[in-house]
C-alpha positions in Angstrom: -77.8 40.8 34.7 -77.0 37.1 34.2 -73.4 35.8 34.7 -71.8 32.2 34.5 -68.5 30.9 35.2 -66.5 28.2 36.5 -63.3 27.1 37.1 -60.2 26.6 35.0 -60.2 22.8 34.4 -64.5 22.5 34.0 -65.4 20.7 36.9 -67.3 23.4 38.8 -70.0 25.6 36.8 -72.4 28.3 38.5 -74.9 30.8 37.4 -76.1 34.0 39.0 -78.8 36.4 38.1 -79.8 39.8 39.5 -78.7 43.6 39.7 -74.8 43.5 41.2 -74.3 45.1 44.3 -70.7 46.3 43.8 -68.3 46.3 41.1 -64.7 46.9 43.2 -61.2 45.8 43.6 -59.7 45.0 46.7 -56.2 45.4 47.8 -56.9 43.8 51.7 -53.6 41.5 52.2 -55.8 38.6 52.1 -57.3 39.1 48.7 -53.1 39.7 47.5 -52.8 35.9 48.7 -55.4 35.0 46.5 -54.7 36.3 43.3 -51.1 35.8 43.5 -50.4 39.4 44.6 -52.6 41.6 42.5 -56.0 43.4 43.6 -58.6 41.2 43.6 -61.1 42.4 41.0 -65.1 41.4 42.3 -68.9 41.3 41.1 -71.2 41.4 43.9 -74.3 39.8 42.9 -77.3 38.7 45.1 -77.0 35.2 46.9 -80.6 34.2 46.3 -79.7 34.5 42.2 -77.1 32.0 42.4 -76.7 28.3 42.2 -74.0 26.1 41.1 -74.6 24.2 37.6 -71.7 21.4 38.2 -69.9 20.5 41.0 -69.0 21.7 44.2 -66.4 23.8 45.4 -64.5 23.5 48.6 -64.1 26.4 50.8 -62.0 27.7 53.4 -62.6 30.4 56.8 -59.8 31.3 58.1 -60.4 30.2 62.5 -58.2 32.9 63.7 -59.9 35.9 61.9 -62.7 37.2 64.1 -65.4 37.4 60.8 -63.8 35.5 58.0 -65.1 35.3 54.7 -65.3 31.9 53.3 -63.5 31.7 49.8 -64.7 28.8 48.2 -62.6 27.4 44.9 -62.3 24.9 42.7 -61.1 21.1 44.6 -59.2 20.1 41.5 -57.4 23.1 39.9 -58.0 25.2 42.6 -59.2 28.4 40.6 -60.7 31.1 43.0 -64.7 30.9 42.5 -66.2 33.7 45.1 -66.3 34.7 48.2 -69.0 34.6 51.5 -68.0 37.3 53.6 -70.0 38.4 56.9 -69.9 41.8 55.8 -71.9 41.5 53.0 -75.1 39.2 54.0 -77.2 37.6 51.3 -74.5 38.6 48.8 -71.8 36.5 46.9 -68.4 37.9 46.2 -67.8 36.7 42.3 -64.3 37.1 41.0 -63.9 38.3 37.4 -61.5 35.9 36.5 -64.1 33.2 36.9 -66.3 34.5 35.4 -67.2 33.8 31.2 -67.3 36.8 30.2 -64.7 38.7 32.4 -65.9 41.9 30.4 -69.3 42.0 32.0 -67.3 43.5 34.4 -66.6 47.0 33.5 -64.1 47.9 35.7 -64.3 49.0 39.5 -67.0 51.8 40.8 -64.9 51.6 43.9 -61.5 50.6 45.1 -61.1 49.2 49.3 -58.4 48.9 51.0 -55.8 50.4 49.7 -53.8 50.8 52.8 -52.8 47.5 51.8 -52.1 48.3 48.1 -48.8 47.7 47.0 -46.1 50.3 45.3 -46.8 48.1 41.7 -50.5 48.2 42.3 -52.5 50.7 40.0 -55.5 53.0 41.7 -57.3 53.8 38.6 -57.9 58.1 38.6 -61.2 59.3 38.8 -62.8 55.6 41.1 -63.9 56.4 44.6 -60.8 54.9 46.8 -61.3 53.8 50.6 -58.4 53.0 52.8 -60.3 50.4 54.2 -64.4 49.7 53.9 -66.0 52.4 53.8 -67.7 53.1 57.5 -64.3 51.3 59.5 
């Protein structure tokens, strides 16, 4: 599979190549705060097929959370790029809504941590759901 994407105003591109990982939403609390309170829809794609095209995001780790993920974002308009999370070595976390073709997609194989979904949030029927990740 080959994806592109960038942010909302232009200034940072990237490519990434390479059989996804995981297709999934999350509902983790964290992921709430970044997409302004929805799940936060994700292609998991293979770190060594990715590069940035243009620019350079900025990115943030929380210090107080004992194994943060790094969410990295656009320094002008601040559009949510991916994600580096601990959990998932030698993969990057791509959001959908970065991404060119937002179809590529497909929807979620698998929903996480919905112990943290909200009463508006919609569990699609018939995806495997975890509370949390699976294995915690």
């Amino acid at each position: 599979m080959n994806l592109s994407g960038g942010c909302y105003c232009g200034n940072v591109r990237y490519e990434a190549e390479g059989a996804p990982l995981m297709r999934a939403r999350c509902h983790c609390r964290e992921c709430q705060y970044f997409t302004g309170g929805e799940g936060n829809d994700f292609i998991a794609m293979p770190e060594a097929g990715f590069r940035f095209t243009k620019g350079a995001p900025k990115g943030y780790t929380r210090p107080d959370f004992p194994g943060a993920a790094t969410r990295e974002f656009c320094p002008d308009c601040g559009t949510p790029l991916l994600t580096r999370s601990p959990a998932l070595p030698g993969a990057l976390i791509l959001k959908v809504g970065a991404l060119d073709n937002p179809a590529a997609f497909e929807g979620p194989q698998v929903i996480l941590q919905t112990a943290d979904a909200q009463p508006f949030h919609h569990i699609p029927e018939g995806v495997r759901a975890f509370p949390r990740f699976p294995g915690m």
